[in-house]
N, C-alpha and C positions, 0 to 999 in steps of 0.2 A: 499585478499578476496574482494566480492564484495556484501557489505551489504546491506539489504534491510527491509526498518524499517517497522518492524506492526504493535507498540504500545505502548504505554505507563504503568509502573506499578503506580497505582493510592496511594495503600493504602496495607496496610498487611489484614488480616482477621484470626483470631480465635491468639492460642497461638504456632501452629504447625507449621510454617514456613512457610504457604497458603500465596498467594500476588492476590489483583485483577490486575486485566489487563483491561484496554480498547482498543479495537483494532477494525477496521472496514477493517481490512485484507482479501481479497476474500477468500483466498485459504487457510483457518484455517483451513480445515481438513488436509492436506496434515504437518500441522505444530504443530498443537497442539496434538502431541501426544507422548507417553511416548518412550523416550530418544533419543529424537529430541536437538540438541545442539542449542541453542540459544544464543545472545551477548547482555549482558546488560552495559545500562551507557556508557558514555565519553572512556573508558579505553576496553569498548567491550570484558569484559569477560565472558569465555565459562563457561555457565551453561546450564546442562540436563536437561529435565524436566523431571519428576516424575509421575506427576499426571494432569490433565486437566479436569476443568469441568465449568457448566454454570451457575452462578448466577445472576438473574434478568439480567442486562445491559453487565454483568463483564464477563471477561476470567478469571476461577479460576486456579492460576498453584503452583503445587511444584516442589521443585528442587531437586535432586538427591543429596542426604548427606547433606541437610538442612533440622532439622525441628524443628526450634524452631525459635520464634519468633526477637528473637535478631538478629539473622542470615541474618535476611532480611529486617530489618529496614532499613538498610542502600539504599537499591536498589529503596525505595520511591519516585515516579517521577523521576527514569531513564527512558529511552525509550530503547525500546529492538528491537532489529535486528535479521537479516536471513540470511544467507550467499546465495546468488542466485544459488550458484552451486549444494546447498543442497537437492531443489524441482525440480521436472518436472513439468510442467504444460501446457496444451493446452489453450493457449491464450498470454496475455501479462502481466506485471506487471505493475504497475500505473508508476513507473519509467520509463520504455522502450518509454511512449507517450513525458516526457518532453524534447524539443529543437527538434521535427520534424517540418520540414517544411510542410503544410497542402497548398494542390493544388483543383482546383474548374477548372476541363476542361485544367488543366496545364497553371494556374494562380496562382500564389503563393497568398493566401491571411494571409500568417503569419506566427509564429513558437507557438505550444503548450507551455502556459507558465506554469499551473497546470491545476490540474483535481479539478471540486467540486461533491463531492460524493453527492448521493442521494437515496432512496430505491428501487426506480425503474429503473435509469442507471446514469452512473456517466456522464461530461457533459468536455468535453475538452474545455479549454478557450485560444484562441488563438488570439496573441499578433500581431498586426499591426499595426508598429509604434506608436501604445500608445490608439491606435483604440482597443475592446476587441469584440470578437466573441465567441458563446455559442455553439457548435454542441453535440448532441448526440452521445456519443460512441455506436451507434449500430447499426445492417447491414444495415439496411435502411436508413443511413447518410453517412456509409463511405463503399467506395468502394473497397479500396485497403488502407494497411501497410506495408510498404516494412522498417523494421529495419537498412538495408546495407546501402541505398541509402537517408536513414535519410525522410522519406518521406509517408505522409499519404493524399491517394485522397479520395476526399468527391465525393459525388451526386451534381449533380448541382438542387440546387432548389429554387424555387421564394424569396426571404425574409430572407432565412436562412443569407446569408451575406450580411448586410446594404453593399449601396453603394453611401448614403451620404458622 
């Protein structure tokens, strides 16, 4: 399987097996919903969900044949996965960007080391010999994603890549 993590469960809530979740997953509708198999914790075991809902900051979920408290204590600070095969999606997963190599006019200027999220677009940070560069994931920054050829072009534009 090819997992792919949205989040972490924080804390339990009430006495009926509810757990919060925090998660800043794009694509929560496609996954939070009832009897979606999810993988919690180190050992990635399949539990359904149940129930999904939204509390202040939290993903609220229950599981399918848990509800009681005890039941789910234990899953406290696991982080929970998705199997990629599970969802369709038009776009990319925040995984797909890390280890491309990111080209400026067919100039390699590095390979995507991680993403740092933000409310308004996430920001690829790409690795140049120990050099970091900041691009916007969004159309007006990148040209082309080609997944096969491990490979993402930018726009060429004034400042975006120091050349100190």
């Amino acid at each position: 399987m090819n997992y792919i993590y949205i989040g972490n469960i924080v804390n339990t809530h009430g006495i009926k097996g509810e757990v919060r979740m925090i998660s800043d997953f794009k694509y929560k509708d496609k996954v939070f919903k009832k009897g979606f198999t999810v993988y919690v914790g180190r050992q990635r075991e399949a539990l359904v969900l149940n129930s999904y809902r939204v509390h202040k900051n939290y993903d609220m979920v229950t599981f399918e044949g848990i509800d009681n408290i005890n039941d789910v204590i234990a899953y406290k600070g696991d982080k929970v996965y998705i199997n990629r095969d599970d969802i369709e999606i038009d776009g990319y997963f925040d995984e797909d960007y890390l280890g491309l190599s990111v080209y400026e006019n067919d100039r390699n200027i590095g390979t995507v080391a991680y993403l740092l999220k933000s409310k308004k677009y996430d920001l690829l940070v790409v690795d140049q010999n120990g050099k970091k560069h900041m691009i916007p994931n969004i159309p007006e920054f990148i040209k082309a994603i080609d997944l096969e050829q491990k490979r993402i072009d930018i726009y060429e534009m004034k400042g975006l890549i120091d050349e100190d």
